[in-house]
Residue frames relative to the residue before (quaternion, step in Angstrom):
aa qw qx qy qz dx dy dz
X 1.0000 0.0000 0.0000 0.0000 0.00 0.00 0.00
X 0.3123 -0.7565 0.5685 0.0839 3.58 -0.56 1.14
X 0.7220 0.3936 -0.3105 0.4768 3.18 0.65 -0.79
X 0.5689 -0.4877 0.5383 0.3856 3.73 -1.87 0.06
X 0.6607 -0.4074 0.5790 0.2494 3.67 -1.22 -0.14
X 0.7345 0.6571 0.0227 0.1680 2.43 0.36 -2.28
X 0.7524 0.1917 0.2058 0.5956 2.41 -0.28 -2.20
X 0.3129 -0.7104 0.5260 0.3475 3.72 0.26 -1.37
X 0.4413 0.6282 -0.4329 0.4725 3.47 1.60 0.26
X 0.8349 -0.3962 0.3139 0.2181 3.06 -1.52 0.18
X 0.2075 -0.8393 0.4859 0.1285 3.41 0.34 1.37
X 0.4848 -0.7570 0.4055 0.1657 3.63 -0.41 1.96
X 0.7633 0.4218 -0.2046 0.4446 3.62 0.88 -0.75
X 0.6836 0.3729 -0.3733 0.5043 3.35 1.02 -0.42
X 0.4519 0.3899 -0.6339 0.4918 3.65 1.03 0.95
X 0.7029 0.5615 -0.3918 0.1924 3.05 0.17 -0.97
X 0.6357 0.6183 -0.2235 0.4045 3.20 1.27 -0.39
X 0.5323 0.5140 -0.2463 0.6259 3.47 1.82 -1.47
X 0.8489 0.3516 -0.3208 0.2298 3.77 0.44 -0.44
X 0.4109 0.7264 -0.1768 0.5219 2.91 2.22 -0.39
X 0.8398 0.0932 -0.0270 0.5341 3.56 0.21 -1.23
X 0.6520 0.5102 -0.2505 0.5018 3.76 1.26 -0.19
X 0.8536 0.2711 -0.0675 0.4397 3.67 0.40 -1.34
X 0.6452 0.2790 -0.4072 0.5832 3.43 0.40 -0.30
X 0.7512 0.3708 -0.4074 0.3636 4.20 -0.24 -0.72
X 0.7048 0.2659 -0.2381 0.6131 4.04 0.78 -0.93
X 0.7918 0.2420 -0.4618 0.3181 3.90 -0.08 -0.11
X 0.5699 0.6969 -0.1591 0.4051 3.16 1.36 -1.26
X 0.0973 -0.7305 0.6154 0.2794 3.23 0.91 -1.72
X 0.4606 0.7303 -0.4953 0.0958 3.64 0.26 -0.47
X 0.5171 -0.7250 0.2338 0.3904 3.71 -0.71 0.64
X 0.6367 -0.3782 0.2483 0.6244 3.84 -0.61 -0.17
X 0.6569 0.5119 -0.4463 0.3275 3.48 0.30 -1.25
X 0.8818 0.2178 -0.2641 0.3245 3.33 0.11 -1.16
X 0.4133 0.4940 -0.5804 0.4984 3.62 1.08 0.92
X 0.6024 0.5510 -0.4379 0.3766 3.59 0.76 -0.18
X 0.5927 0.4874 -0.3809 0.5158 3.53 1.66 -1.09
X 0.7399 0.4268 -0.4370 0.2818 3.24 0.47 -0.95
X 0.4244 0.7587 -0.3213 0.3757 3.46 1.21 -0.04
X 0.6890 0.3945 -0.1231 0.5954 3.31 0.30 -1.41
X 0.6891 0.4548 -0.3769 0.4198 3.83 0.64 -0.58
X 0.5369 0.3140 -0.4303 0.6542 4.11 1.13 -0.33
X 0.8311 0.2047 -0.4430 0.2668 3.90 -0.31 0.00
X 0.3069 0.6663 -0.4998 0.4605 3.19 1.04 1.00
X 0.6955 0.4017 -0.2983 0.5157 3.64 0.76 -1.25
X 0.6605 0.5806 -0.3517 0.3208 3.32 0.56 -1.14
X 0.6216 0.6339 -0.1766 0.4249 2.96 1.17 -1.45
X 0.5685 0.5971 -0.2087 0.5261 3.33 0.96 -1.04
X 0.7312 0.3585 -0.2492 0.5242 3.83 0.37 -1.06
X 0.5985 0.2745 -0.4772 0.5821 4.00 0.43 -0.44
X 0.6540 0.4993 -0.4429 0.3560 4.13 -0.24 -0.55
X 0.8470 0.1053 -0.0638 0.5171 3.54 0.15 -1.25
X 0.7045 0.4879 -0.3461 0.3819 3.44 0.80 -0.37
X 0.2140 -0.8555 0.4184 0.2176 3.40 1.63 -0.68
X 0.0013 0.7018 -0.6206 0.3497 3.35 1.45 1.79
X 0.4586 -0.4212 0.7548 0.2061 2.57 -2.01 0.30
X 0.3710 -0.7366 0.5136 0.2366 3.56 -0.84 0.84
X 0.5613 0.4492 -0.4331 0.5436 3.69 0.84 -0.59
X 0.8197 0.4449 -0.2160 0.2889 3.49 -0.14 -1.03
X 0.1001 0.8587 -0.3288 0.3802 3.63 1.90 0.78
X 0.3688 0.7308 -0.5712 0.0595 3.63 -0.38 0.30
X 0.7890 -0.3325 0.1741 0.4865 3.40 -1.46 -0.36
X 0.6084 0.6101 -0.4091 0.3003 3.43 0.81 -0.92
X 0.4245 0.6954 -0.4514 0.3639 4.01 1.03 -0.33
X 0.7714 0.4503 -0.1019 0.4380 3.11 0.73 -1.51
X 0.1859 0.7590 -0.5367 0.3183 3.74 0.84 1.29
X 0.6635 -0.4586 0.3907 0.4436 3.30 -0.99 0.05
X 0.8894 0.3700 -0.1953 0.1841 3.75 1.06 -0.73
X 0.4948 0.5274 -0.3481 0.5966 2.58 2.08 0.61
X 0.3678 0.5767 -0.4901 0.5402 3.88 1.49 -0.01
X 0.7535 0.4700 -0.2672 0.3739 3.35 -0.26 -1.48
X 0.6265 0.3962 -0.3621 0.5652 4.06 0.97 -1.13
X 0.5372 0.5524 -0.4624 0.4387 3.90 0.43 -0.91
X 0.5150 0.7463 -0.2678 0.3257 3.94 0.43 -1.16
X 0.7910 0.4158 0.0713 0.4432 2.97 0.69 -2.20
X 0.6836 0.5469 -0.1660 0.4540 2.73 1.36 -1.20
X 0.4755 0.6751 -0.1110 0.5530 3.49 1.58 -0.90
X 0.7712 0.0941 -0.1421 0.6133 3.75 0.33 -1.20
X 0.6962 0.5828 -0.2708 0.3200 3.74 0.58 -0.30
X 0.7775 0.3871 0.0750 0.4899 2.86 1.00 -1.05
X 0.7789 0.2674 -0.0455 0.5655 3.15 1.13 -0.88
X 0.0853 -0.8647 0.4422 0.2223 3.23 1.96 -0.40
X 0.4317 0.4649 -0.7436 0.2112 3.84 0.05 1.07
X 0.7712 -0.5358 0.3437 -0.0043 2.08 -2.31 0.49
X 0.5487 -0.5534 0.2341 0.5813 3.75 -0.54 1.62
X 0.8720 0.3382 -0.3393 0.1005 3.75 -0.25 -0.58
X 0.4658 0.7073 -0.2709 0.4575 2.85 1.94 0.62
X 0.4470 0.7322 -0.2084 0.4697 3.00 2.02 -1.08
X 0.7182 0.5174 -0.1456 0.4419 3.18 0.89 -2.17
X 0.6205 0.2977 -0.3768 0.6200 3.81 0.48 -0.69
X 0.7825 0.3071 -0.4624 0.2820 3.45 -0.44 -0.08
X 0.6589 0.2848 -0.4405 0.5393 3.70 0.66 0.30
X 0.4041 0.6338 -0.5207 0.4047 3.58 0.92 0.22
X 0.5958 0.5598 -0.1530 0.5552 3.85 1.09 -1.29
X 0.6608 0.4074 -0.3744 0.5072 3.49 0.64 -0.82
X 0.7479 0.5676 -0.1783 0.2945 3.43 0.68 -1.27
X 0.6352 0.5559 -0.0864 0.5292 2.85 1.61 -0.72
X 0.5142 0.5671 -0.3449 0.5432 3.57 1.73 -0.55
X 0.8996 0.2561 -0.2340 0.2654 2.86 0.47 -1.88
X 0.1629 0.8088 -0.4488 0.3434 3.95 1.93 0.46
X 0.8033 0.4448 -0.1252 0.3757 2.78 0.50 -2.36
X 0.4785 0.5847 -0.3953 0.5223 4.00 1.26 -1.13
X 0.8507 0.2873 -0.2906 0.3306 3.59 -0.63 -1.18
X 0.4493 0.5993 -0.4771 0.4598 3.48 1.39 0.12
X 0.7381 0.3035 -0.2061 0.5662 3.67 0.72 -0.65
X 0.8045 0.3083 -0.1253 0.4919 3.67 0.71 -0.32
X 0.4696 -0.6287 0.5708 0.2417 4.11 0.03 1.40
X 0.7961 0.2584 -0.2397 0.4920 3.36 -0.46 -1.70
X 0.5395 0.5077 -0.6040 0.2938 4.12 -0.33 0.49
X 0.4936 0.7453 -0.3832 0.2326 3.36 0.96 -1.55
X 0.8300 0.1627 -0.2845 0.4513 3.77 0.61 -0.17
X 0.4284 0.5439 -0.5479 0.4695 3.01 0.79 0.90
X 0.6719 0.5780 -0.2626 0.3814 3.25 1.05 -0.90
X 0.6081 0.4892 -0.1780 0.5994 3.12 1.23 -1.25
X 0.6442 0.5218 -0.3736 0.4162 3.62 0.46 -0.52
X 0.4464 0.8450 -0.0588 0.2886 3.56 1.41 -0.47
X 0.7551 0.4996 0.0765 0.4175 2.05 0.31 -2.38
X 0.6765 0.4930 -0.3342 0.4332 3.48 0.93 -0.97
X 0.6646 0.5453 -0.4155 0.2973 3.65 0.68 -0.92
X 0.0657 -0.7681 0.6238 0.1289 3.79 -1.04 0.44
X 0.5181 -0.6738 0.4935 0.1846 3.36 -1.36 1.06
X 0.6567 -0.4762 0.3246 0.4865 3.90 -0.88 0.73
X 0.5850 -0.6205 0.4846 0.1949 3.52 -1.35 0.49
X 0.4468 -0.6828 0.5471 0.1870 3.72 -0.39 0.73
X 0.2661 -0.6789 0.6156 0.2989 3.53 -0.42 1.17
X 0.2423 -0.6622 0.6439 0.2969 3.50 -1.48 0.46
X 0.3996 -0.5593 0.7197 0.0975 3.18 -1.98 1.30
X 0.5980 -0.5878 0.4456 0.3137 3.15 -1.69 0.40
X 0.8113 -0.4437 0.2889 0.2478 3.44 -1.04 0.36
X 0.1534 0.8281 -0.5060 -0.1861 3.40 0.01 0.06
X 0.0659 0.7279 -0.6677 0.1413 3.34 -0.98 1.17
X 0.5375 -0.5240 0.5783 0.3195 3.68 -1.60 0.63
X 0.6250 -0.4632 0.5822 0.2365 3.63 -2.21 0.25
X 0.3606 -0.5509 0.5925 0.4641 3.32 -0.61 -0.96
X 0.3582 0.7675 -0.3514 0.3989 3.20 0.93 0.08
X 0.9002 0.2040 -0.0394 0.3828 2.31 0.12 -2.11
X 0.5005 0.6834 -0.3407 0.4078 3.31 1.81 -0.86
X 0.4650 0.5778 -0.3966 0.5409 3.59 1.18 -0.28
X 0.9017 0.2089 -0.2316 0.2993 3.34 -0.35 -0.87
X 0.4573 0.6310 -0.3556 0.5160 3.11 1.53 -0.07
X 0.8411 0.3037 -0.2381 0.3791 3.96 1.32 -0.35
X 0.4341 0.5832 -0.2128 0.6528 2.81 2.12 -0.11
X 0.6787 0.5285 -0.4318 0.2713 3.84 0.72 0.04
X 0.5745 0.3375 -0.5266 0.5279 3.73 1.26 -0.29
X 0.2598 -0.8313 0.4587 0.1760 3.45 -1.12 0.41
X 0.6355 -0.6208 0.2655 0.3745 3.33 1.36 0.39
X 0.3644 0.7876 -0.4145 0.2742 3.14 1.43 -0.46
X 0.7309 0.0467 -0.1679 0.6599 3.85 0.78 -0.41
X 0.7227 -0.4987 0.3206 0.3551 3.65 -1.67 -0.09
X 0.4118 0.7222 -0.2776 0.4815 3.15 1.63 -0.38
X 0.6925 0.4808 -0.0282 0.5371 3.28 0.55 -1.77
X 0.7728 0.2949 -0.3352 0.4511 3.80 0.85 -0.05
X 0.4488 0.6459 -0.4531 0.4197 3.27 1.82 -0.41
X 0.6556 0.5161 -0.3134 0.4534 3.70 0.86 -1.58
X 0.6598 0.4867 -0.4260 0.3824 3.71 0.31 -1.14
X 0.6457 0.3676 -0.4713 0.4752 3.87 0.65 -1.15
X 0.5542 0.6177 -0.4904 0.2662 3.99 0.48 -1.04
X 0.7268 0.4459 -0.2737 0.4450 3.79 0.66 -1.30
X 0.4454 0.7670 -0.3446 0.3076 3.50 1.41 -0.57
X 0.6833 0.4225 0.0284 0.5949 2.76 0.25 -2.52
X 0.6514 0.4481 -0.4103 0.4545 4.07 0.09 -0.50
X 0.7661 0.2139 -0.1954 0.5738 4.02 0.35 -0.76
X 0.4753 0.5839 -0.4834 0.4466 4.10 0.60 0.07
X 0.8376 0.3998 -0.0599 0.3673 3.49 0.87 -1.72
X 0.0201 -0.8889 0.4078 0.2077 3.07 1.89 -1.00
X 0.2146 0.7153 -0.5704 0.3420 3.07 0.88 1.61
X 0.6302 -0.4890 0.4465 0.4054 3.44 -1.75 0.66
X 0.6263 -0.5443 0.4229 0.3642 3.71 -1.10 0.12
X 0.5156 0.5692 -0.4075 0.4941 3.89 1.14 -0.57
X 0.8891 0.2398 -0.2406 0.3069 3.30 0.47 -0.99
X 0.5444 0.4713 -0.5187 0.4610 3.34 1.01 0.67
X 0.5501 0.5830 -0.4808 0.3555 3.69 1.11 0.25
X 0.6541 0.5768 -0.2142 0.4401 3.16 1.97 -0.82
X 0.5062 0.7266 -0.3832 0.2627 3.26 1.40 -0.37
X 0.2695 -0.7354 0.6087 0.1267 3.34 -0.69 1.24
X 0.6485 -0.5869 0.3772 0.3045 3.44 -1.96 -0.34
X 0.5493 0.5700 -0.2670 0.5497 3.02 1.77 0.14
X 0.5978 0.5342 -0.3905 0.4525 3.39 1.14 0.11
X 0.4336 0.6225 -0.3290 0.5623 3.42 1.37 -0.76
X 0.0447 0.6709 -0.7218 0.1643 3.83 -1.33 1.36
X 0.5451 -0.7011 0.4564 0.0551 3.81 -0.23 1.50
X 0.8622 0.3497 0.1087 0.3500 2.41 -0.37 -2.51
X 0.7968 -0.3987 0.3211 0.3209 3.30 -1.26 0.88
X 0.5832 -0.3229 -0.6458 0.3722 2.42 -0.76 2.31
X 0.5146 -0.6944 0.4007 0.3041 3.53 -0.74 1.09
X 0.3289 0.7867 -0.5118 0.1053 4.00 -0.85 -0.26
X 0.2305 -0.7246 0.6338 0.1418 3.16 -1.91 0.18
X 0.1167 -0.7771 0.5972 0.1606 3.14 -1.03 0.51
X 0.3325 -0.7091 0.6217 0.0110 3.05 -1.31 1.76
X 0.2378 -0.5936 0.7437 0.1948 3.37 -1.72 0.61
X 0.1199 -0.7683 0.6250 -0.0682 3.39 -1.21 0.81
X 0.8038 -0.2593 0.0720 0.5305 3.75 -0.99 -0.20
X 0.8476 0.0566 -0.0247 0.5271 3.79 -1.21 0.60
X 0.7472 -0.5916 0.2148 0.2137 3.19 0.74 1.50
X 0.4800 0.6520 -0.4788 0.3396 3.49 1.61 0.43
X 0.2796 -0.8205 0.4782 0.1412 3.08 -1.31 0.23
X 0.0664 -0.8778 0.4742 0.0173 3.89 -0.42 0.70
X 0.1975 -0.8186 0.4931 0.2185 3.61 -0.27 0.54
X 0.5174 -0.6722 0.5295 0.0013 3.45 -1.38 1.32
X 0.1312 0.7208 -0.6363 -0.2415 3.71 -0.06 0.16
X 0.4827 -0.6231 0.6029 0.1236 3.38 -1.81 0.71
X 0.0843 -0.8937 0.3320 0.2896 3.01 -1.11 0.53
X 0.8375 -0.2506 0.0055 0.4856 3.81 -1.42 0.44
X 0.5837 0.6127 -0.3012 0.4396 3.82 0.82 -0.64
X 0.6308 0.4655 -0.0953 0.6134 3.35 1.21 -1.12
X 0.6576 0.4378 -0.4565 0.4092 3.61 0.29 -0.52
X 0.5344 0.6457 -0.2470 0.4863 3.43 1.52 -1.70
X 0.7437 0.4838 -0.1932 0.4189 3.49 0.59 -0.80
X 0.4450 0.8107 0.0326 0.3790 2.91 1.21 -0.50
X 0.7471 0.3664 0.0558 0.5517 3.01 0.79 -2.27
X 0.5426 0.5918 -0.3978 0.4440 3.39 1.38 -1.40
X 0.8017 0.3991 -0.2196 0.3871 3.53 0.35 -2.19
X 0.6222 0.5363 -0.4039 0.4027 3.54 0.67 -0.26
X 0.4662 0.6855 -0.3644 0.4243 3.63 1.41 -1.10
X 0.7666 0.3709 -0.1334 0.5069 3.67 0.31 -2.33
X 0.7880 0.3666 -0.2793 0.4083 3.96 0.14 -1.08
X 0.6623 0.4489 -0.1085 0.5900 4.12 0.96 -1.05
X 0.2219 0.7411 -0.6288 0.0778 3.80 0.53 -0.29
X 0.7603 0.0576 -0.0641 0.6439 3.76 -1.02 1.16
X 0.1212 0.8167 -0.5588 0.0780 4.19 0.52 0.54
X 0.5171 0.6510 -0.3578 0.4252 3.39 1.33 -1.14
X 0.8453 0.3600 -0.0901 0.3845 3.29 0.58 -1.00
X 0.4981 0.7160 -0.2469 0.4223 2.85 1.96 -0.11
X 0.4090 -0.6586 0.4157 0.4755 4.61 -0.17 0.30
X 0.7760 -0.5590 0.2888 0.0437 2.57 -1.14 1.65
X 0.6623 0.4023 -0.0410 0.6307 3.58 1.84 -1.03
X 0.5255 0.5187 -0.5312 0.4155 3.54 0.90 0.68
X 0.5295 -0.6744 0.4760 0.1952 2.45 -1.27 1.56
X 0.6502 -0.6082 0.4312 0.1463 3.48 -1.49 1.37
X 0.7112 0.0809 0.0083 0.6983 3.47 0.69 -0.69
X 0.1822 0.6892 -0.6840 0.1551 3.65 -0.30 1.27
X 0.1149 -0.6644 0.6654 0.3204 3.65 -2.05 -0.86
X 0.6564 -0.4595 0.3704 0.4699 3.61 -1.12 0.50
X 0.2292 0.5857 -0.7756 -0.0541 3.36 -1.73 0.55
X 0.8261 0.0598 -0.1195 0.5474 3.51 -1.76 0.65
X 0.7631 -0.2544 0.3975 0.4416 4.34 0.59 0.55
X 0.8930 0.0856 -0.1898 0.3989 3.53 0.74 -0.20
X 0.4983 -0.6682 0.2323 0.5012 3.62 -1.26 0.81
X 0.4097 -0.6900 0.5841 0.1219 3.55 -1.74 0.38
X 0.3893 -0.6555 0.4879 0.4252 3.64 -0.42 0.45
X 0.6067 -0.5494 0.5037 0.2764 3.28 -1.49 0.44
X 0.4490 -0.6455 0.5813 0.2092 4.02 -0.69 1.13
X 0.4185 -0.7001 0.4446 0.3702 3.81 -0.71 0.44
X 0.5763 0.5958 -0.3675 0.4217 3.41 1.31 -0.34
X 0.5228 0.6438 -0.2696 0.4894 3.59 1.74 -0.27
X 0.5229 0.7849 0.0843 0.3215 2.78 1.19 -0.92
X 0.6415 0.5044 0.2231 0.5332 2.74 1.20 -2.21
X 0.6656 0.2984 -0.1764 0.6609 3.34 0.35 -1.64
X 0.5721 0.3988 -0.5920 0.4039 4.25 0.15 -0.39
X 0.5892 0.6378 -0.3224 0.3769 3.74 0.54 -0.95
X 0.6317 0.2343 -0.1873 0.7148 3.66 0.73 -1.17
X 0.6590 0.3781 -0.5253 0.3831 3.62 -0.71 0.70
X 0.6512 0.5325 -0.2714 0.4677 3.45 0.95 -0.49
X 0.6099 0.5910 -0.1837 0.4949 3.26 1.38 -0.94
X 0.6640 0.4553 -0.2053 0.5564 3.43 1.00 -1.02
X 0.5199 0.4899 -0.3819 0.5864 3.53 1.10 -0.60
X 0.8239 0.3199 -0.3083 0.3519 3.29 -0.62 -1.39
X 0.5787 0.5349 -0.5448 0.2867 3.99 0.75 -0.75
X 0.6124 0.6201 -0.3692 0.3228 3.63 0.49 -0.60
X 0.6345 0.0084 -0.3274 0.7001 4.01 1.31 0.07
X 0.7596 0.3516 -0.2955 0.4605 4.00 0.44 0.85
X 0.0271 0.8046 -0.5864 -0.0901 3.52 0.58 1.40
X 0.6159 0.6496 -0.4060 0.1839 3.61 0.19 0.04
X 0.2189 0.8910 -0.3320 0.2191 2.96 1.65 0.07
X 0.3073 -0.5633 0.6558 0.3978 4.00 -0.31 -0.14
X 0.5038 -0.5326 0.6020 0.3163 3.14 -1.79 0.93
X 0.8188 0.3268 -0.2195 0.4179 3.97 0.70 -1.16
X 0.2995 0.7752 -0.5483 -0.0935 3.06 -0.10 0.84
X 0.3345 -0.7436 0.5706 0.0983 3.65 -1.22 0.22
X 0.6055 -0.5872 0.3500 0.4074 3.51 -1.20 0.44
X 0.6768 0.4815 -0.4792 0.2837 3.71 0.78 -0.76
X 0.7761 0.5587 -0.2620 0.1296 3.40 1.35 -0.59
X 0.3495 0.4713 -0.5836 0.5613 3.06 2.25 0.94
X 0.6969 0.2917 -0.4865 0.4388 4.31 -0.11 0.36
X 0.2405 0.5551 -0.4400 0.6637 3.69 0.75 1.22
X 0.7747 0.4754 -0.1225 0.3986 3.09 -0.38 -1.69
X 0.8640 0.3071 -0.1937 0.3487 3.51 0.37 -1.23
X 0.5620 0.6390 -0.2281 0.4732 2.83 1.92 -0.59
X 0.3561 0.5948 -0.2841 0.6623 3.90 1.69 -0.95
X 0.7427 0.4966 -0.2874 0.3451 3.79 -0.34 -1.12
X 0.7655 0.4025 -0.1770 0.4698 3.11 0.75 -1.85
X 0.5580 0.5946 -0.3760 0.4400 3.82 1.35 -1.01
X 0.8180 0.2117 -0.1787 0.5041 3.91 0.28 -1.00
X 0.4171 0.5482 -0.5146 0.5106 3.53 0.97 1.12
X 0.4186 -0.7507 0.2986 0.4148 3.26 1.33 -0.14
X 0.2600 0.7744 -0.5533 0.1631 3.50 0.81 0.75
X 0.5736 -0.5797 0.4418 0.3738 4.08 -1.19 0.35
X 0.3820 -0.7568 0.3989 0.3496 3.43 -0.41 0.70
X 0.4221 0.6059 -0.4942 0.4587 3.75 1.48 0.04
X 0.6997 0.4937 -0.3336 0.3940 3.30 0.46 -1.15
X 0.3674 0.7277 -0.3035 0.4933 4.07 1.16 -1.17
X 0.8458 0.4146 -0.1060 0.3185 2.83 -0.04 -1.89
X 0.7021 0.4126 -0.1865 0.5496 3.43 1.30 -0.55
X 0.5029 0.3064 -0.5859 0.5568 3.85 1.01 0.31
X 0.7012 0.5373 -0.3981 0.2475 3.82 -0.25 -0.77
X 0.5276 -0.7417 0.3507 0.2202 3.33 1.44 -0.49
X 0.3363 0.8205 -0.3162 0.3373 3.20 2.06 0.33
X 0.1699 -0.6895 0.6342 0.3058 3.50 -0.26 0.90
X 0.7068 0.5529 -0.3111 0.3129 4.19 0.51 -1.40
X 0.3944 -0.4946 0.6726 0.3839 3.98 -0.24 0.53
X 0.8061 0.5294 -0.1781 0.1955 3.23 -0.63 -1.68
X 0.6580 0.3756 -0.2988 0.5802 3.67 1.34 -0.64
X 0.5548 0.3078 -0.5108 0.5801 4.22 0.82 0.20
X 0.4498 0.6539 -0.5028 0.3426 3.98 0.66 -0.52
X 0.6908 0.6328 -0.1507 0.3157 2.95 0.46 -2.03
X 0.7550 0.5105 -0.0006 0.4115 3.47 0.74 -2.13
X 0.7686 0.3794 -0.0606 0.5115 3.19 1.22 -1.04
X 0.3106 0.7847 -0.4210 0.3325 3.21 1.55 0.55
X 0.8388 0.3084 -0.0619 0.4444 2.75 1.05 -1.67
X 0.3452 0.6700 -0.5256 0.3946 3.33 1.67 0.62
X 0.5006 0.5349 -0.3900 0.5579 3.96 1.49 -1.54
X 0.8811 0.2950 -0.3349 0.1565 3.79 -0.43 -0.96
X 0.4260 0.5763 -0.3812 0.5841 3.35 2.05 -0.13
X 0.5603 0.6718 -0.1926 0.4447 4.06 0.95 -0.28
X 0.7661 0.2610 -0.1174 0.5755 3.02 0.95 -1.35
X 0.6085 0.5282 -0.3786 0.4555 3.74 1.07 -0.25
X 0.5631 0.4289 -0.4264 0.5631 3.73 1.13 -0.60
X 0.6615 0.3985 -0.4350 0.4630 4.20 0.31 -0.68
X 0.7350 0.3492 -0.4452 0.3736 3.61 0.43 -0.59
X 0.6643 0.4966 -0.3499 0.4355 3.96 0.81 -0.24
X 0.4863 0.5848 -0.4312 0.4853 3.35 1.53 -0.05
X 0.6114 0.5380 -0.1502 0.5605 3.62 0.89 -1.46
X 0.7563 0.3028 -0.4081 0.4121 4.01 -0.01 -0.34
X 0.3767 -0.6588 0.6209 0.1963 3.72 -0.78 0.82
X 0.6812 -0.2516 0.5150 0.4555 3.27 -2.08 0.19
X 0.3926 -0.5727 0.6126 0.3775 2.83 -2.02 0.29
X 0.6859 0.3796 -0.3331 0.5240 3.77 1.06 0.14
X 0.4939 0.5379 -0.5813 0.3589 3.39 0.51 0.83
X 0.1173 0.7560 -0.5931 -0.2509 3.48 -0.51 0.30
X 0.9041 -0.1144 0.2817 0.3003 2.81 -2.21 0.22
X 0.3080 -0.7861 0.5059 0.1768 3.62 -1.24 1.68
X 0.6984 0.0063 -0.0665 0.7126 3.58 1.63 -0.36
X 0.4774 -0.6011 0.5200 0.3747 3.57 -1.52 0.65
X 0.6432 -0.3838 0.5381 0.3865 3.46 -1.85 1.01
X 0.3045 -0.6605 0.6365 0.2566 3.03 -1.59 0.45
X 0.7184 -0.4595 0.2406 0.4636 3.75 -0.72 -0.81
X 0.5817 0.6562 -0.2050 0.4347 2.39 1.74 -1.34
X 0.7132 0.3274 -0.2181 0.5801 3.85 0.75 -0.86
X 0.5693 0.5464 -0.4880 0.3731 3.34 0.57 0.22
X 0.6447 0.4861 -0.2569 0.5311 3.17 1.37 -0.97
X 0.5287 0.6030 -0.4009 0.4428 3.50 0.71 -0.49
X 0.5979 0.6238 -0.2434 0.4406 3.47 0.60 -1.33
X 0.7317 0.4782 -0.1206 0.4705 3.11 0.13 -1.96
X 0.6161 0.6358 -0.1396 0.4435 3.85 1.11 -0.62
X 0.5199 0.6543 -0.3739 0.4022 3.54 1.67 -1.13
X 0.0814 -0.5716 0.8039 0.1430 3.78 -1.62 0.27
């Protein structure tokens, strides 16, 4: 029952429910987790109104959700609660997104919805990037050394993880059917809400590849199609790798490799070898449309965003290329002509 008894307005919880366990997982698709965020983000507000507002929680309805209890909820959120701007943002993102999805089923919401929409949540200070050297990205792939079979599983793992610059889930998910050899190499990754994009790989990696596929897949052709690519034995059979498995391969390599690479970050993490490859592929002079389509971005604006500071780390290496000694001098004098040219630049 959507509607109230009551009142006859819109009964707030029996959306919340149709959009919860109905619309975002069967229309949406979206994955558990982030129906869980979006979860925890309506019992945050709610929460918020019995705490500071001193609602009755049963007695909740749509009208709460005005602009002037959003906006106090806000304050209340970075002030009070002191999380953090990007925590803020997903949670009124969730609100916004509830109350989108309500006035889609319900005329009289629309200006609540629309009333909403307008409000934006503090700004996230931006931090610098974190991305590997080439340096360091060397030693960071060059640290399991194969020396046992273990040690070559991890070495292809760090491979195929910074080659593909895929998220870590989806190289746990990689299957053997996703895996394409032969001329044009590639992989195809699943990634959030079950989409899927193919990656091409490159010849080094294929070569690599064949070896680990030779020792771990032996006869693979013939092997089901759904074994997982990078797995370990449980109960006799292979298991996908846990991302926390994963991970800890990552921080072992590191710890290895700091010893002929102290520069290593102490923190390092899997996204920042897909960073890394993505940094690489940007000042290699790839299009950032193209970028944008290994990584799997649906938003322009979030590689926009990221790759800002790839242009200003870019333009500082051209402008230190360009400045001479202060005791070098000059290999011929400017003429007039190119002075004027210069002087001429927009």
């Amino acid at each position: 029952m959507k509607r109230d008894p009551a009142t006859d307005g819109p009964n707030l919880f029996s959306f919340a429910r149709d959009y919860l366990h109905g619309y975002l997982p069967k229309v949406r698709g979206l994955s558990p987790k982030t129906i869980q965020a979006y979860r925890i983000s309506m019992d945050c507000f709610l929460g918020y109104l019995t705490e500071a507002e001193h609602l009755d929680r049963t007695q909740l309805n749509f009208d709460h959700f005005d602009r002037a209890h959003l906006k106090a909820w806000l304050t209340w959120m970075s002030q009070q609660r002191h999380y953090a701007p990007r925590t803020v943002t997903l949670r009124l993102t969730a609100i916004k997104t509830f109350l989108a999805y309500s006035a889609g089923e319900d005329i009289t919401l629309i200006a609540l919805s629309q009333a909403a929409k307008s409000l934006r949540a503090p700004a996230s200070p931006r931090s610098p990037i974190e991305y590997l050297t080439e340096a360091q990205t060397r030693a960071v792939l060059a640290a399991h050394t194969g020396a046992t079979a273990k040690s070559r599983r991890n070495r292809m793992l760090l491979i195929l993880l910074y080659d593909t610059a895929a998220r870590v889930s989806e190289i746990t998910e990689l299957r053997l059917h996703d895996l394409t050899l032969t001329p044009p190499g590639h992989v195809t990754l699943t990634g959030k809400r079950n989409k899927t994009r193919t990656v091409p790989i490159t010849a080094p990696t294929i070569g690599h590849l064949r070896v680990y596929l030779a020792e771990f897949h032996p006869n693979h052709t013939q092997s089901p199609a759904t074994r997982p690519v990078f797995y370990s034995q449980h109960h006799g059979q292979p298991s996908k790798l846990s991302t926390d498995t994963v991970a800890a391969v990552l921080n072992t390599a590191a710890d290895t490799a700091r010893s002929t690479c102290p520069s290593l970050p102490e923190n390092i993490h899997c996204h920042m070898l897909r960073k890394t490859k993505a940094m690489d592929l940007y000042q290699q002079g790839i299009p950032l449309p193209i970028i944008m389509r290994l990584l799997g971005h649906e938003n322009t604006s979030t590689t926009a965003a990221f790759y800002a500071f790839a242009t200003l780390e870019m333009m500082r290496q051209a402008v230190n290329a360009a400045t001479p000694a202060v005791t070098t001098a000059p290999v011929e004098q400017l003429t007039e002509q190119t002075l004027r040219t210069l002087y001429s630049l927009r």
